[in-house]
N, C-alpha and C positions, 0 to 999 in steps of 0.2 A: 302254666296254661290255666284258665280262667272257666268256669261252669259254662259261662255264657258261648265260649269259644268250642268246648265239645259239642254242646246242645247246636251249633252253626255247622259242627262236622254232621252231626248224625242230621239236621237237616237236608244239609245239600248233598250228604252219602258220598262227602269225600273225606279219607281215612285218611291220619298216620300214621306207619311203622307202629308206633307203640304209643300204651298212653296207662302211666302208673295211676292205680285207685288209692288212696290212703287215707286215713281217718277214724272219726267215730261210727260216722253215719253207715250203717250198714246195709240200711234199705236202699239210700242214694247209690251207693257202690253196683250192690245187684240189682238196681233199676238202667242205670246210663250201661252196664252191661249186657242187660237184655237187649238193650235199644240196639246196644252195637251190631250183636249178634243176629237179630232178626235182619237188621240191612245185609249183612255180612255171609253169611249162611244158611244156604237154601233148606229146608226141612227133612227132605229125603237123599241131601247127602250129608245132615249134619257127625252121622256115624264116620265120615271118609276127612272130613274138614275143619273138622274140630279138635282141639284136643286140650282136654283139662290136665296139669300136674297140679297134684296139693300136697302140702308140706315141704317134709324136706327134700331138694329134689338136685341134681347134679349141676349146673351150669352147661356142662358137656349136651347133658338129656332137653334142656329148652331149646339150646343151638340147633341142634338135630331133628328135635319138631319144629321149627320155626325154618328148616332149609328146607323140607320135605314139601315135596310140589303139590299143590292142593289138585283135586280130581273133579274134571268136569265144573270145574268155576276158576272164578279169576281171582282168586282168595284162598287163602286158610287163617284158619284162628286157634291161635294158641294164647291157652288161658293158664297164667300159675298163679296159683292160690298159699296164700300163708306160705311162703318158703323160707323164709327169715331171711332171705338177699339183700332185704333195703332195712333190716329191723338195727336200728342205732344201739350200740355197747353202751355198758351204764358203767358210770366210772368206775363200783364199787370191781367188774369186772377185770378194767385195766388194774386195777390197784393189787389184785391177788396172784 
């Protein structure tokens, strides 16, 4: 998926399922996140609808926030941070 193609979701404030952040850029990252969140999650229920894991964190544990019915909106957002799920082995790894 293409910069130009999120920036076309968060305008027209139609979402998919999921959408992996990667890279250097860290501002870009916590920028197109904010964007999402603000369409996504109303203010005063962001404590019921939201939910951040960071690090290292189950597979099991995102499933389980990610099936949990959001309250009083037609969304929930589940954010995982650094969990090393998508982080690529370095050969020196496989080799030991």
């Amino acid at each position: 998926m293409s910069i130009s193609a999120l920036k076309q979701d968060i305008k027209s404030k139609k979402f998919r399922r999921l959408y992996l952040f990667y890279g250097p850029e860290e501002y870009l990252k916590k920028h197109y996140l904010q964007c999402i969140e603000d369409c996504l999650v109303d203010d005063s229920l962001k404590m019921l609808n939201r939910a951040v894991l960071e690090g290292k964190v189950d597979v099991t544990e995102i499933s389980d926030n990610c099936e949990t019915m959001p309250v009083f909106s037609d969304r929930r957002l589940v954010i995982v941070k650094n969990s090393g799920l998508f982080k690529r082995k370095d050969k020196q790894e496989d080799e030991t």
